[in-house]
C-alpha positions as CSV (number, residue, x, y, z in Angstrom):
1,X,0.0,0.0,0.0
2,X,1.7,3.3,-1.0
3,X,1.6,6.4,0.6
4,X,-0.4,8.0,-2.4
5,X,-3.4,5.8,-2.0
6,X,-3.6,6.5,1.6
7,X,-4.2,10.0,0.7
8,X,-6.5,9.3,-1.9
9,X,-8.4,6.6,0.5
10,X,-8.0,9.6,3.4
11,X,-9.8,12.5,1.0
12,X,-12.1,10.1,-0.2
13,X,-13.3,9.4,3.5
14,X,-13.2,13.5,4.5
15,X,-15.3,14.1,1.1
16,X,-18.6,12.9,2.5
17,X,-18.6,14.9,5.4
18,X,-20.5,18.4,5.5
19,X,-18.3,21.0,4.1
20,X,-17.8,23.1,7.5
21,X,-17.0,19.5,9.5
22,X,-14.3,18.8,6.3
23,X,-12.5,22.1,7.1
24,X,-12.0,21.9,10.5
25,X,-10.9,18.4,10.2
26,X,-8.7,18.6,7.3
27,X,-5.2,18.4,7.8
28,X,-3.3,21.7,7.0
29,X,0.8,21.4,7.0
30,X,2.6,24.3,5.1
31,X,5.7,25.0,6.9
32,X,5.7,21.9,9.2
33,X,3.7,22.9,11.7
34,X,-0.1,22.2,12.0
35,X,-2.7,24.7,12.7
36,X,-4.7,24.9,16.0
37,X,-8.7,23.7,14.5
38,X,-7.3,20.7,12.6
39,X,-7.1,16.7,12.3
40,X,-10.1,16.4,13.9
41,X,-8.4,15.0,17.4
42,X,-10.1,18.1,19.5
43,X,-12.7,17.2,21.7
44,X,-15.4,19.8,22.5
45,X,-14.6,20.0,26.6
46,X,-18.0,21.7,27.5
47,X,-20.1,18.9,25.5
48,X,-18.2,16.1,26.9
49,X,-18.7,17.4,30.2
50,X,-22.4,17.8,29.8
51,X,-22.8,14.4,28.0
52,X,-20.8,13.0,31.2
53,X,-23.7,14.6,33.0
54,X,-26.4,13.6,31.6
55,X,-25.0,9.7,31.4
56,X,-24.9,10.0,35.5
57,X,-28.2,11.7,35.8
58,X,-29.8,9.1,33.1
59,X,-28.3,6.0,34.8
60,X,-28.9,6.8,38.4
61,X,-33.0,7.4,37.2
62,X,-32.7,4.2,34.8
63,X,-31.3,1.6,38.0
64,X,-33.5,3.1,40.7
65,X,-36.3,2.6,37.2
66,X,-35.1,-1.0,36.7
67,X,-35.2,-2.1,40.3
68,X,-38.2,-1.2,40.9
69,X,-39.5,-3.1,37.8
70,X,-37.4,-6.2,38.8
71,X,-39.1,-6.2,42.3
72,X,-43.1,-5.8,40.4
73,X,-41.6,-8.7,37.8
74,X,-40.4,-10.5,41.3
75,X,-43.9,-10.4,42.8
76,X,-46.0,-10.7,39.4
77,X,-44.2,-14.0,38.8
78,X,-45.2,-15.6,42.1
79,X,-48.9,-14.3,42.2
80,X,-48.7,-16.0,39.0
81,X,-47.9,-19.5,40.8
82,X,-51.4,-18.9,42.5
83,X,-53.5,-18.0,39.8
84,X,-52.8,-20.2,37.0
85,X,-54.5,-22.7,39.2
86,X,-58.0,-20.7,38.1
87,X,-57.6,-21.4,34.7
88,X,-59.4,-24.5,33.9
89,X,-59.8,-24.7,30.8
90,X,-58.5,-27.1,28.6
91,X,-56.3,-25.6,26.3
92,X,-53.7,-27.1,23.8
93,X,-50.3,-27.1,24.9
94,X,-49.4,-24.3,22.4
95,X,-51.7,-22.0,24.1
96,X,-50.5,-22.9,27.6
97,X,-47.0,-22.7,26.4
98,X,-47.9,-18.8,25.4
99,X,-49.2,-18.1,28.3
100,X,-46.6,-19.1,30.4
101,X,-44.3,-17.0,28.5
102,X,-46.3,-14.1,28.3
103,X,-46.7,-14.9,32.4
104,X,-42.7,-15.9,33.3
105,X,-40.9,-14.7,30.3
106,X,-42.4,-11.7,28.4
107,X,-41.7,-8.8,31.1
108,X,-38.0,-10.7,31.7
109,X,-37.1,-10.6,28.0
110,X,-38.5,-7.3,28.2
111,X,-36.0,-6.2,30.9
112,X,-33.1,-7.5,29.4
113,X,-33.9,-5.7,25.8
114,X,-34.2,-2.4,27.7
115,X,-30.8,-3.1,29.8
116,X,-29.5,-3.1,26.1
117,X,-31.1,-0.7,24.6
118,X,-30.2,2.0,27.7
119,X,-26.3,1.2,27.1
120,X,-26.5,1.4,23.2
121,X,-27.9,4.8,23.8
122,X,-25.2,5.8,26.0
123,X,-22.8,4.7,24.0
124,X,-24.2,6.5,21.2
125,X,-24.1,10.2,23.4
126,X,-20.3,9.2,23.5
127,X,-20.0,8.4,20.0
128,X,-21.2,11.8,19.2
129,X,-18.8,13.6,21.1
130,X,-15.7,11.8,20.6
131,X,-13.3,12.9,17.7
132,X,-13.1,11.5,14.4
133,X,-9.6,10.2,14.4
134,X,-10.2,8.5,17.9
135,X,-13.7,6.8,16.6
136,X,-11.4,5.7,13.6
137,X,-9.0,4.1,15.6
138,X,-11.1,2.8,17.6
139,X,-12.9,0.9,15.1
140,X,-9.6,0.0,12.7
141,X,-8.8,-1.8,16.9
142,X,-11.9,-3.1,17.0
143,X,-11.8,-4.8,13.3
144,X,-8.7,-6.0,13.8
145,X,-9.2,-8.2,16.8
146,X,-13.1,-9.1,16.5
147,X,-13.6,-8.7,12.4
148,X,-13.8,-12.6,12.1
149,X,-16.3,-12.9,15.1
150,X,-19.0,-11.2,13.6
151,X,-17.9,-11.0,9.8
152,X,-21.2,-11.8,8.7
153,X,-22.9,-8.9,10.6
154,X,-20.5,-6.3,9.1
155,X,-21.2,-7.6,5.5
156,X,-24.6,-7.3,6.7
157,X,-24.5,-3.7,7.9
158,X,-22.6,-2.8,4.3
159,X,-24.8,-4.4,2.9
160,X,-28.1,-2.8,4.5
161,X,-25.8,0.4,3.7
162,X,-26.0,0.1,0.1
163,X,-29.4,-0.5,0.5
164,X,-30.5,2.8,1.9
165,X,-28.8,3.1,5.6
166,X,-30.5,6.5,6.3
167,X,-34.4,4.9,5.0
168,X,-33.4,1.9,7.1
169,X,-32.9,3.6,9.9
170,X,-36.1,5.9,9.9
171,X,-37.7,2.8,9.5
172,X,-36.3,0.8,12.3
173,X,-37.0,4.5,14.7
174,X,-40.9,3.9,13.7
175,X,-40.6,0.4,14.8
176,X,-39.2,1.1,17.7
177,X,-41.2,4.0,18.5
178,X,-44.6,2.1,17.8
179,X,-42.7,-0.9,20.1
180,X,-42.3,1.2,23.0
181,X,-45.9,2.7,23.0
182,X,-47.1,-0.7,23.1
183,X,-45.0,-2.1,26.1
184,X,-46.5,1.3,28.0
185,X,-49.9,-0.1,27.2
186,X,-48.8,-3.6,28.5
187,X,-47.7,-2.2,31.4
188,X,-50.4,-0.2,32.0
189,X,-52.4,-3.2,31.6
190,X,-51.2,-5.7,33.9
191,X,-51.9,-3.0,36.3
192,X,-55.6,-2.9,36.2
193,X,-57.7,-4.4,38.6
194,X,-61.0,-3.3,37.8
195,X,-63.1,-6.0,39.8
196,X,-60.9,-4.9,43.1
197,X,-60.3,-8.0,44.3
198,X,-56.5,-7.4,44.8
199,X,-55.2,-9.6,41.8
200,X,-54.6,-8.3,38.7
201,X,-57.0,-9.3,36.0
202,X,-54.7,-10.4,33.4
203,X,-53.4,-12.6,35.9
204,X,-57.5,-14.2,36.3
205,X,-58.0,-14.8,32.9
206,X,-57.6,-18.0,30.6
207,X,-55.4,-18.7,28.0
208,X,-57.6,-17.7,25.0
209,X,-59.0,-14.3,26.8
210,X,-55.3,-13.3,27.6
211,X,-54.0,-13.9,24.0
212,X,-57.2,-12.3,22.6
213,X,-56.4,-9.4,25.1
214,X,-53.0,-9.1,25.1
215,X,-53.5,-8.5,21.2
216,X,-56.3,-5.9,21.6
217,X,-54.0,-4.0,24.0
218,X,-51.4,-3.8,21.8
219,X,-53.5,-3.2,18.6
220,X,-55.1,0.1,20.2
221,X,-51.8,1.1,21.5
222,X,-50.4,1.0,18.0
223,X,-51.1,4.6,16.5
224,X,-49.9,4.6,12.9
225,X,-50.6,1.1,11.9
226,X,-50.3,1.7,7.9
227,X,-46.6,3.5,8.4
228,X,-45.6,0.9,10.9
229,X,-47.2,-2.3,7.7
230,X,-45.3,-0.1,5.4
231,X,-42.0,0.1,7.6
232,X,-42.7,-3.8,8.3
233,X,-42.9,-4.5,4.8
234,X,-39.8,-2.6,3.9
235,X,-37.3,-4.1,6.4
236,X,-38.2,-7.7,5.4
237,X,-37.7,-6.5,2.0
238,X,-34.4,-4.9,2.4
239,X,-33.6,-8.2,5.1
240,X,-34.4,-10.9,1.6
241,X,-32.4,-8.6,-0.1
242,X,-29.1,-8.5,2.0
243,X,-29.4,-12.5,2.4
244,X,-29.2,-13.2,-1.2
245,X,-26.3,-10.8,-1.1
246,X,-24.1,-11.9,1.4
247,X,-25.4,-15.5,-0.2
248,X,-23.3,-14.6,-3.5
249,X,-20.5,-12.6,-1.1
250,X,-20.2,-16.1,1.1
251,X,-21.2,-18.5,-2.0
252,X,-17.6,-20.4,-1.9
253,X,-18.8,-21.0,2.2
254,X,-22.3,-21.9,1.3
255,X,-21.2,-24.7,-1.4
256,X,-18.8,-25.9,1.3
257,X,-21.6,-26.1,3.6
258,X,-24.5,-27.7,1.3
259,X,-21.8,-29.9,0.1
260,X,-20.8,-31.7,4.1
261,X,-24.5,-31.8,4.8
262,X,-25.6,-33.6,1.5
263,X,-22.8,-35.8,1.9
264,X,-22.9,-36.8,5.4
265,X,-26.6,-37.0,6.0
266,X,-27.3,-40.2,4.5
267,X,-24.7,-41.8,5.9
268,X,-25.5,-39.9,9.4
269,X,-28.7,-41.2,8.6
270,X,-28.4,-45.2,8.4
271,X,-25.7,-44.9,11.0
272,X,-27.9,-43.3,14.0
273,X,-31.2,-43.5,12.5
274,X,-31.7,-46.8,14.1
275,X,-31.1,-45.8,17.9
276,X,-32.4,-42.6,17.5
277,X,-35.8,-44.4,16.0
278,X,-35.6,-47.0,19.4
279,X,-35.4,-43.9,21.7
280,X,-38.1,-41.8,20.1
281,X,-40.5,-44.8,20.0
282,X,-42.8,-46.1,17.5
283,X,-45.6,-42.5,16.8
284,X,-41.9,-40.4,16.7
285,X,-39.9,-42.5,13.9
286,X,-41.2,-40.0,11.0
287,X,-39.2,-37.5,12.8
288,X,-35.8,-39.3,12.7
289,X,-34.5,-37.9,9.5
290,X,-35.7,-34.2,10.1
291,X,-33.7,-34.2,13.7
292,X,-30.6,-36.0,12.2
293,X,-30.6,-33.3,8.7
294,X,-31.1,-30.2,10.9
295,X,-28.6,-31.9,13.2
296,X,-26.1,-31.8,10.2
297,X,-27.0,-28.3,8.6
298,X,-25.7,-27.3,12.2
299,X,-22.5,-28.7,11.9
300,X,-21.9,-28.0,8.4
301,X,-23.0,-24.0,10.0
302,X,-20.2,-24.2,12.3
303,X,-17.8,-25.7,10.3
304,X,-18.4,-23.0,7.0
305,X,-18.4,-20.5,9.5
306,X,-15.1,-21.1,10.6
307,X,-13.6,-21.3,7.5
308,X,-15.2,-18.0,6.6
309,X,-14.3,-16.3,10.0
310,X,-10.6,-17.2,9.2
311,X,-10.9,-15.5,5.7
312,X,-12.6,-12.7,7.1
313,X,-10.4,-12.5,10.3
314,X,-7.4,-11.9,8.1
315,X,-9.4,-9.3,6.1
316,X,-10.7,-7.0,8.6
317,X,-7.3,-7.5,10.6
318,X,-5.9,-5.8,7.5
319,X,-9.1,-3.2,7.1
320,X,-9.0,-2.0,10.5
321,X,-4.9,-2.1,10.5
322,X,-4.9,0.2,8.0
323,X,-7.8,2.6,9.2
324,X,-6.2,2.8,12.9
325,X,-2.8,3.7,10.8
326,X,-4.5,6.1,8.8
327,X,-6.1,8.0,12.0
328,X,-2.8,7.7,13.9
329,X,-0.8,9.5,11.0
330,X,-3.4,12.3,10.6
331,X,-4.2,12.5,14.0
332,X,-1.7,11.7,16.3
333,X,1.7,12.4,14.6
334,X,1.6,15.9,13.7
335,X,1.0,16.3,17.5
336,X,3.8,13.8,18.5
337,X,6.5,14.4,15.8
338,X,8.1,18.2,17.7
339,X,8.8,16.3,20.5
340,X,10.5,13.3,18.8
341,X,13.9,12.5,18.6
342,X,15.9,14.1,16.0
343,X,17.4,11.0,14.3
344,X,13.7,9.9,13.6
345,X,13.8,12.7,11.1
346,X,10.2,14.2,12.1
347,X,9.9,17.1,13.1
348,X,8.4,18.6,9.7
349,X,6.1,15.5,9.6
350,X,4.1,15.3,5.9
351,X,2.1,12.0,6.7
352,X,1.7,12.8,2.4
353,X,5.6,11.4,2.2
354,X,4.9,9.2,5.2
355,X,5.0,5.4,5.6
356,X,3.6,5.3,9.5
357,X,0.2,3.5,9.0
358,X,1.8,1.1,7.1
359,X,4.6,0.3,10.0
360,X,1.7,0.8,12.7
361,X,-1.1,-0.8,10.9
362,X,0.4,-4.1,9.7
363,X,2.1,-5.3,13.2
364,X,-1.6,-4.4,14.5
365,X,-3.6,-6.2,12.0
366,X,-0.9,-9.4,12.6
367,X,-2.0,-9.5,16.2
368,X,-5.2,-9.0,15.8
369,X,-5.3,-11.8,13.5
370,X,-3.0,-13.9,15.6
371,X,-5.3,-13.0,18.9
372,X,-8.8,-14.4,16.8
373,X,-6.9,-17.3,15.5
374,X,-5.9,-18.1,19.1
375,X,-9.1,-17.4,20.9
376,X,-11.1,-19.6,18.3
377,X,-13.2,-16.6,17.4
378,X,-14.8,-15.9,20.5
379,X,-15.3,-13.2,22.7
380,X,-13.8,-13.5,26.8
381,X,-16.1,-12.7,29.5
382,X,-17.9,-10.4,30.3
383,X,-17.7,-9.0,27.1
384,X,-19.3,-11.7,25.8
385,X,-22.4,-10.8,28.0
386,X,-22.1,-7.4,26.8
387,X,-21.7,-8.5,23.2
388,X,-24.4,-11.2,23.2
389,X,-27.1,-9.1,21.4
390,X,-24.6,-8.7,18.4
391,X,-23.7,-12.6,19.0
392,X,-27.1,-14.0,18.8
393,X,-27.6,-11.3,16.0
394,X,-24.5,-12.7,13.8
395,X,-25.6,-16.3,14.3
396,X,-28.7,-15.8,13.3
397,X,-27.7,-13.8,9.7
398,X,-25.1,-17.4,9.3
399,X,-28.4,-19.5,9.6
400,X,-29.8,-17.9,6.9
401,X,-26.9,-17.8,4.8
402,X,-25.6,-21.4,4.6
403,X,-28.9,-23.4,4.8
């Protein structure tokens, strides 16, 4: 990589920003020495401070919030134990199943999402005060040592990218917006006690009259239901359309992965369908060859993924190399070089004539390639906890690719 297309890469990334944001983050060398509004390293002191603020302020309100919702979960889930028994109806099992979820596991899961949701925002408010050259190295540091963990949602996000980010995103807001008006109504709901008896009612009612309920609830809560049909309608649209891409992008993968499970499912087949038969008993045996298939799609998953994570480890190890070299040199040399050495020959640094992201970005993308080669492409704790959204996320988007 030559120091020419470095600057040609660098302008070409500074040319989509707005013109006044390009200015004051251009770099400006004329006799050596940088000028005071440049590189885009400065941090706005007053708007980090107030961000910091309002971080504390939200999180103090949002865990006093969440314990108190944790306690009401606590206490809604062991009325529950009592008044199940009045339902005696005799529902499938489907329906009961529902209903215990929507009893044990709805207002958990819903918990959990906002837990989530509360940091991404936070994270955001940081994100939007930090400097460009920071967020860049940042992400070249992050691409270099977790690129092959989740190379299948970063295809996914470039891909959803060329599809319209911005629409995409307005889309997703609507969703979310029309989400969270609904979980007010729930929770609204599960309050009401209108017969005064000291139980909640949704906690009286049958399976059928809670389903029908829950989905009246959440239907009246819903204010724009065309927009919301129309953003519905246009996410799984863009969603077919980024699997049959990254389908073509992974399509040396997907052969790989059609071509174990073909190959090893008959044999998997008359080799354990026997046993597996005996155990599930005589009314189960049509559903021998369906568990032992799926059983083989998973490995030939994990196996195609691997391969591809290695490809794609190397990749982004080079990507992000590069992109925490290129923020360094614009960034952080012109800073640096004065107080150098003299034998380094830097102190009228040009990173035009300069070779530093390649020196700093290549070591960097080795050992971030060595450290995902080494870890077998997953994540230590805790930040796997704190990663398991985009986990789960990535695993799903590999289902859909290679089966």
């Amino acid at each position: 990589v030559t120091a020419e297309s470095q600057r040609t890469s660098a302008s070409a990334n500074i040319s989509i920003m707005p013109k006044d944001e390009t200015e004051a983050r251009l770099l400006s060398v004329g006799d050596g020495q940088t000028k005071e509004a440049e590189l885009g390293m400065k941090m706005d002191v007053e708007a980090a401070k107030s961000t910091a603020t309002d971080i504390k302020k939200e999180t103090t309100a949002f865990a006093k919030d969440l314990g108190n919702q944790i306690g009401t979960t606590w206490e809604e889930m062991r009325a529950a134990k009592f008044t199940l028994a009045l339902d005696s109806e005799d529902d499938t099992w489907w329906k009961k199943g529902i209903k215990c979820f929507m009893t044990y596991l709805m207002k958990p899961l819903i918990i959990i999402i906002m837990i989530y949701v509360f940091i991404g925002k936070q994270l955001y408010k940081v994100y939007q005060i930090l400097p460009i050259h920071l967020l860049e190295m940042i992400f070249g540091v992050g691409l270099c040592f977790f690129g092959g963990v989740y190379f299948a949602s970063i295809a996914a996000f470039e891909a959803f990218r060329n599809f319209g980010g911005k629409l995409l995103l307005d889309e997703l807001a609507l969703c979310w917006e029309q989400a969270m008006l609904v979980k007010e109504a729930h929770d609204e709901d599960e309050k009401k006690d209108l017969n005064e008896d000291g139980i909640a009612d949704v906690q009286q009612m049958s399976t059928n009259e809670l389903i029908n309920h829950k989905a009246k609830v959440a239907m009246m809560a819903v204010k724009e239901p065309d927009r919301l049909m129309k953003a519905s309608q246009y996410l799984f649209t863009a969603w077919v359309s980024v699997i049959a891409t990254l389908k073509s992008q992974f399509a040396k993968t997907v052969a790989i992965a059609l071509g174990i499970a073909d190959q090893l499912e008959l044999p998997a087949v008359q080799l354990f369908g026997p046993t597996l038969a005996m155990l599930l008993g005589k009314d189960l045996q049509h559903w021998v060859a369906p568990t032992i298939g799926t059983t083989i799609k998973v490995v030939a998953v994990v196996v195609a993924s691997y391969i591809q994570a290695v490809i794609s480890a190397f990749y982004s190890g080079l990507r992000g190399g590069r992109l925490f070299g290129e923020a360094f040199m614009y960034g952080v040399m012109p800073y640096v070089s004065p107080y150098l050495p003299e034998c380094l020959n830097v102190k009228d640094f040009n990173p035009d004539e300069s070779y530093i992201d390649e020196i700093i970005g290549f070591p960097l993308a080795a050992a971030g390639f060595y450290y995902q080669i080494t870890n077998g492409f997953a994540l230590d704790f805790p930040y796997s906890i704190i990663m398991f959204p985009c986990t789960a996320v990535e695993w799903i988007i590999r289902w859909h690719i290679y089966t």
